[in-house]
Structures are given as C-alpha cells and as structure tokens.
C-alpha positions in Angstrom: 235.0 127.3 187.4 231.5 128.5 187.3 229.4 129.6 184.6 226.5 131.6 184.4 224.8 132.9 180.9 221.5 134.5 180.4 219.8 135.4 177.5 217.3 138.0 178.5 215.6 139.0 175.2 212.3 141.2 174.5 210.7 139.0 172.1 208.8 142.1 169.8 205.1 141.3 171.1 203.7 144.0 169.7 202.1 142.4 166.5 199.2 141.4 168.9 198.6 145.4 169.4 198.4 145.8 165.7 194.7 147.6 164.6 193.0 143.7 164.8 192.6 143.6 161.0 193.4 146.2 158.3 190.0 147.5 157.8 190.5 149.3 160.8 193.0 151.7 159.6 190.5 151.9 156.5 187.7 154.2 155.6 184.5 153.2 154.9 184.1 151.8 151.0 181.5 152.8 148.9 178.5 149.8 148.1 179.3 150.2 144.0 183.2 149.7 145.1 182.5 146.2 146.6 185.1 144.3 143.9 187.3 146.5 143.4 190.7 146.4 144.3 190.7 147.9 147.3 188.0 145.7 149.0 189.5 142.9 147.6 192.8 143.7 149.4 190.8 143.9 152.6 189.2 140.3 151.9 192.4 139.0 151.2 194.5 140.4 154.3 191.3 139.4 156.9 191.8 136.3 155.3 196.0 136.3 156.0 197.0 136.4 152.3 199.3 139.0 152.9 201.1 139.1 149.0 197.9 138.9 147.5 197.1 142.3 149.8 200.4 143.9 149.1 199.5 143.1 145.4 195.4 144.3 145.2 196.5 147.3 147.5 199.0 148.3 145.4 196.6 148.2 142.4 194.4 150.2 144.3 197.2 153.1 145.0 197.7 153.1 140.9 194.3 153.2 140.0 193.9 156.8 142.8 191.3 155.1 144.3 191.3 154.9 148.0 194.3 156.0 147.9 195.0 157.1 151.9 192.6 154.1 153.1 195.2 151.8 150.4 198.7 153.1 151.8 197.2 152.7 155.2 196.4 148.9 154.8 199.6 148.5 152.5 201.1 149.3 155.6 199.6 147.0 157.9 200.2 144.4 155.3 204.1 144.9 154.9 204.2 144.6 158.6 202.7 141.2 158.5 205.5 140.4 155.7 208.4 141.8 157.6 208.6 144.8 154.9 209.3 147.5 157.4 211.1 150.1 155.7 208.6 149.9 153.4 205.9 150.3 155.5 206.8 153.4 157.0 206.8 155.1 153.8 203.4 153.6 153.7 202.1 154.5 156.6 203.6 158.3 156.1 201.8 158.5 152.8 198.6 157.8 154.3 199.5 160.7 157.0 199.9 163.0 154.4 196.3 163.3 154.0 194.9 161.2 156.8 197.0 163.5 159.5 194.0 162.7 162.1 194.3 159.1 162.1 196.1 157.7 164.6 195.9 154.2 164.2 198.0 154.7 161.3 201.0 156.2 163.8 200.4 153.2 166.2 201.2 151.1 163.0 204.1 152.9 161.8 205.2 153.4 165.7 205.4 149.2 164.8 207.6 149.2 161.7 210.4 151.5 163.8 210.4 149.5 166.4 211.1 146.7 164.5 213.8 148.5 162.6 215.4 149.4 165.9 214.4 153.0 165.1 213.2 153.2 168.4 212.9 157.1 169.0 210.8 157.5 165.9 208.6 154.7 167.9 208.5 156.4 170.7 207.3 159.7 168.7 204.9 157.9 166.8 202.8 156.4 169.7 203.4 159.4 172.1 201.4 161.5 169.6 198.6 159.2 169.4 198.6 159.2 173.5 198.3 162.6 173.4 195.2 162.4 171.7 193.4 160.1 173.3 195.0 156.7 176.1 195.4 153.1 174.2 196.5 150.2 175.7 198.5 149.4 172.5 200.7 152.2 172.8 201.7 152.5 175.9 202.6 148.8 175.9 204.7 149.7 171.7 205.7 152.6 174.1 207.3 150.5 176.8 209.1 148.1 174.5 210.6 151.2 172.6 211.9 153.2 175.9 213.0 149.3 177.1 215.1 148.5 173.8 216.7 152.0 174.6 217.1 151.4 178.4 214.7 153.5 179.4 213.8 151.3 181.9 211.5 153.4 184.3 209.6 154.9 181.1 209.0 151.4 180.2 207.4 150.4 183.6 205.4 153.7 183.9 204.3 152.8 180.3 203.5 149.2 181.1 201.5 150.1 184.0 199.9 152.0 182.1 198.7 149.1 179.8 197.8 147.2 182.7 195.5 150.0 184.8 193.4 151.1 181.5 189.5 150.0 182.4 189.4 148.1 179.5 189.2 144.8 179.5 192.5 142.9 178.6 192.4 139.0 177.5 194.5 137.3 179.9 197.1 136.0 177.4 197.7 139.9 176.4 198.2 140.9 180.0 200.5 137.9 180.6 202.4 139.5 177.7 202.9 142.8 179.2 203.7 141.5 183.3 206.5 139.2 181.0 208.0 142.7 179.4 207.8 144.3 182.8 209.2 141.3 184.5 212.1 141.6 182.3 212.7 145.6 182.9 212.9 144.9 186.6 215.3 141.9 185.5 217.5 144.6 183.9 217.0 146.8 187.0 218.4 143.8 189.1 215.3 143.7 191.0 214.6 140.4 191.1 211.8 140.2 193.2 209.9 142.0 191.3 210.9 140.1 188.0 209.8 136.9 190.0 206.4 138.2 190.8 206.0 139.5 186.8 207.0 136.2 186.0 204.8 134.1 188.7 201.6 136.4 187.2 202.5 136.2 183.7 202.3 132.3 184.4 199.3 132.1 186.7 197.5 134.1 183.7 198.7 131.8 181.1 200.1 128.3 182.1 201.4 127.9 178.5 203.7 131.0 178.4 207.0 129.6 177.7 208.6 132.7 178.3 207.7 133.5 181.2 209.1 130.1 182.0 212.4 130.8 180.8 213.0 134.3 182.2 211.6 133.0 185.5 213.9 129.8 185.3 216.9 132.4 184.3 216.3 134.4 187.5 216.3 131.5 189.7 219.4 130.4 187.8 221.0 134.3 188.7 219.7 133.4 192.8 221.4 130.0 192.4 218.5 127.9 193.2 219.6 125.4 190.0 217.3 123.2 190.5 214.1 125.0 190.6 215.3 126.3 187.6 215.6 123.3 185.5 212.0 122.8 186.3 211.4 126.0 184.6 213.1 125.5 181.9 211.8 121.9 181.4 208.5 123.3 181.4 209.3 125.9 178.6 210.6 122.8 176.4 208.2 121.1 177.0 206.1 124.1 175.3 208.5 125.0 173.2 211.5 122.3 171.9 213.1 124.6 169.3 213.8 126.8 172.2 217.5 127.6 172.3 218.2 130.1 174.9 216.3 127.4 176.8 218.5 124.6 176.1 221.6 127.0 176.8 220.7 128.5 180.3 219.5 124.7 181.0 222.7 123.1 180.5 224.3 125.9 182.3 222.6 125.0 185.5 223.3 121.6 185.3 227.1 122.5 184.9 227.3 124.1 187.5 225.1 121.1 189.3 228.0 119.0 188.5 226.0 117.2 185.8 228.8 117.5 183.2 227.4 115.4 180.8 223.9 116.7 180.3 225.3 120.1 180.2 227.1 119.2 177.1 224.0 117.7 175.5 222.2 120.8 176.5 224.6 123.0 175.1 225.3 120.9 172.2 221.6 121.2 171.4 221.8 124.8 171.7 224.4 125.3 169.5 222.3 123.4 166.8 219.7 125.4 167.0 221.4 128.2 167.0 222.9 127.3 164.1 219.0 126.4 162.2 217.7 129.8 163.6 220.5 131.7 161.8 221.8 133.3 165.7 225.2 133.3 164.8 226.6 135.6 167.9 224.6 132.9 169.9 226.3 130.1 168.2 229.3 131.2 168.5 229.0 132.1 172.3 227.6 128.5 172.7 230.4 126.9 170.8 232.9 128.8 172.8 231.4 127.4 176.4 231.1 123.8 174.9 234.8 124.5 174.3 235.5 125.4 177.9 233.7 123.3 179.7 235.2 120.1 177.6 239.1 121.8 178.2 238.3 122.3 182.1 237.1 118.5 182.5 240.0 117.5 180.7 242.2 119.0 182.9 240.7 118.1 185.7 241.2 114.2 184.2 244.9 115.1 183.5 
C-alpha cells in the first residue's frame, strides 16, 4: 500500500506588496497638524503599533479631520491586525472621496483576498492596472485568479510581476517564481514547477517554501530521497513546519522506513493540532491510523 499526500498551499504573500508604510496611502499633513491624531497614528503604525493606530486613526475620523487620508491608513492598519471586513469598509470610505487613489484599491484588493472574496480582488487591482502597471497588483492579481483556478490568468499575471523594469529585491521575486511554481504544480507541469522552485531557491537559499513544494514534487516523480533532502532543509529553516513533517514521513513510508514515518507523522499531527488545522489533523491522524493497521497485518 502506497501513500502519497501533498499539501500544496498559497501561503497569502501579498502583505509584502502592501503600500510600504501607511503614509503612503496618506495625504500630505499640514506643519500646525504635527500632534494631532492623525500624525500620531502614522508615527505609531511606521513604528508597528498597530492598536495604538487603529485607536489615534479612529480619533482622527471623529474629530473630521483627515478624514479620507484617516480611513485610508485605518485600513492599512486593520490589515496588519487581521481586521479584514473591517477594512474594506475602510478602505471604501476613503474611495468615496479619494476615488483617484489607487493605492487605496491595491489595499482593499488585500482585505478580499484574504476574506476569500476573490473576484472583488481581482476587480479591485484590475482597476488600478488600468490606470497605470504595478508589480503589486499583478502579483495580488495572480494569487486572486490562482485561489479561483484561474491558473493561466495567474501566470500571465505573475509574469507580469516579474518583466516590469523595476527593480525587484531578490527575496520578493523568489516570492512570486514560488506562486508560479505552484500554478504550474496545479497544471501538472512539473517541470516547470521544478525550475520555479530551483529559481526561487537559487534567489533565496532560506526559502523554506520553495523547499517544500520542490521536495513535494520530487515526492509526486518518486525520487524519495531527494526529497527528504528538501524537506530536511525546509526544517531545518522552519521546525514548526507541518505539511513538512507530513509529506516527509510520507516518503519515508513509502521508503520502507516505517518507523520514522510514524514519528514524522506523529509530529505532524501535533502540530497540526498547536496551529488550530483541524482538517489537517484529522487527515494526519487518519494515515497514522493506516499505516499502524497495514503493519500489523502484515505482522499477523
């Protein structure tokens, strides 16, 4: 009996394509405004102190002053906290009389991605690319038409991101051949994945998923033991990695290596179980359950 289970995920990169801090979806602030709320809130998000932001941007919005610049931030800010139905109300406030500025639909683009609303995404950042190309929405583009299976809109879009003459830091573009790498997964194509992967890795040796995914197509080619490797490496980066530990002791089972398949998977399961995945638990549990009732049989 052979097993095989892959956890292909899109881990949301997309935070990194956020405006780089919240003044930029901001107007320009008067001199005699320096402490007021408003400014404050700025200070306080540059500075990561996202509640305190929520809080002084909030004051801002109630006291009618800045009040588009205020919603605009107060949306950046509830993106940092996870808020995300909140921050598209945020964000659509600020369009109400800020209808020009269009980092404010790259950032509520954001918030219905990570809501899963992934056509609203898709609308949000294809208006902004119809004004004017940005590497940040093509690549929130791509991982909106890839969540929806739109998988040659997603490589069009993520070459896109990666032909734009502007210069890219090496980790972001070892971001984007990872997404891509993972559409042509999806597509089967996994020679293409392979060279995502290899790219991804050669960009940034310390990209522990492009480890994992590379490792998991190896595992899908059977070569086993090459992807152990892979997978050792992303550990080694990452130790609370539990797809990892999964698709690891999976190769070894079907290595033969019975018992550090069951340490592998047990491992999964508890992490799994830390992190809250319940369908992943559950999954893990039920091949722990397998695997322990085929070797007893074979004993018997």
């Amino acid at each position: 009996m052979a097993f095989w289970y892959q956890i292909v995920f899109v881990l949301s990169l997309t935070i990194l394509f956020l405006g780089a801090t919240p003044t930029v979806a901001a107007c320009t602030v008067p001199a005699e405004t320096d402490i007021d709320a408003f400014s404050q809130g700025v200070q306080a998000a540059n500075n990561q102190d996202y509640s305190i932001a929520l809080e002084l941007f909030t004051q801002a919005i109630q006291t009618k002053r800045h009040v588009a610049p205020a919603y605009a931030n107060r949306c950046w800010v509830q993106i940092q906290l996870e808020h995300y139905t909140a921050a598209v109300a945020d964000c659509s406030a600020a369009l109400q009389t800020q209808p020009a500025h269009l980092e404010i639909y790259l950032n509520r683009g954001l918030a219905h991605y990570r809501l899963g609303n992934y056509r609203a995404a898709i609308d949000d950042t294809t208006h902004l690319l119809q004004q004017q190309p940005d590497i940040r929405a093509y690549f929130n583009r791509g991982l909106a038409a890839a969540a929806l299976g739109q998988y040659e809109s997603a490589i069009a879009d993520y070459n896109a991101a990666l032909s734009q003459p502007i210069h890219l830091e090496t980790k972001v573009m070892a971001d984007i051949y990872v997404e891509r790498g993972l559409v042509y997964l999806a597509l089967t194509q996994a020679t293409a994945a392979m060279a995502d992967f290899d790219q991804a890795i050669q960009l940034n040796p310390n990209h522990d998923r492009a480890y994992f995914n590379r490792g998991c197509t190896r595992g899908r080619q059977g070569d086993y033991r090459t992807a152990i490797q892979d997978f050792d490496r992303a550990l080694q980066l990452d130790s609370e990695f539990a797809e990892v530990y999964l698709d690891r002791g999976l190769a070894y089972y079907n290595l033969n290596n019975i018992a550090q398949a069951l340490r592998d998977l047990q491992q999964a399961a508890q992490q799994f179980q830390q992190q809250n995945k319940r369908v992943a638990y559950q999954h893990t549990i039920n091949l722990l359950q397998q695997i322990r009732q085929a070797r007893e049989s074979t004993v018997t």
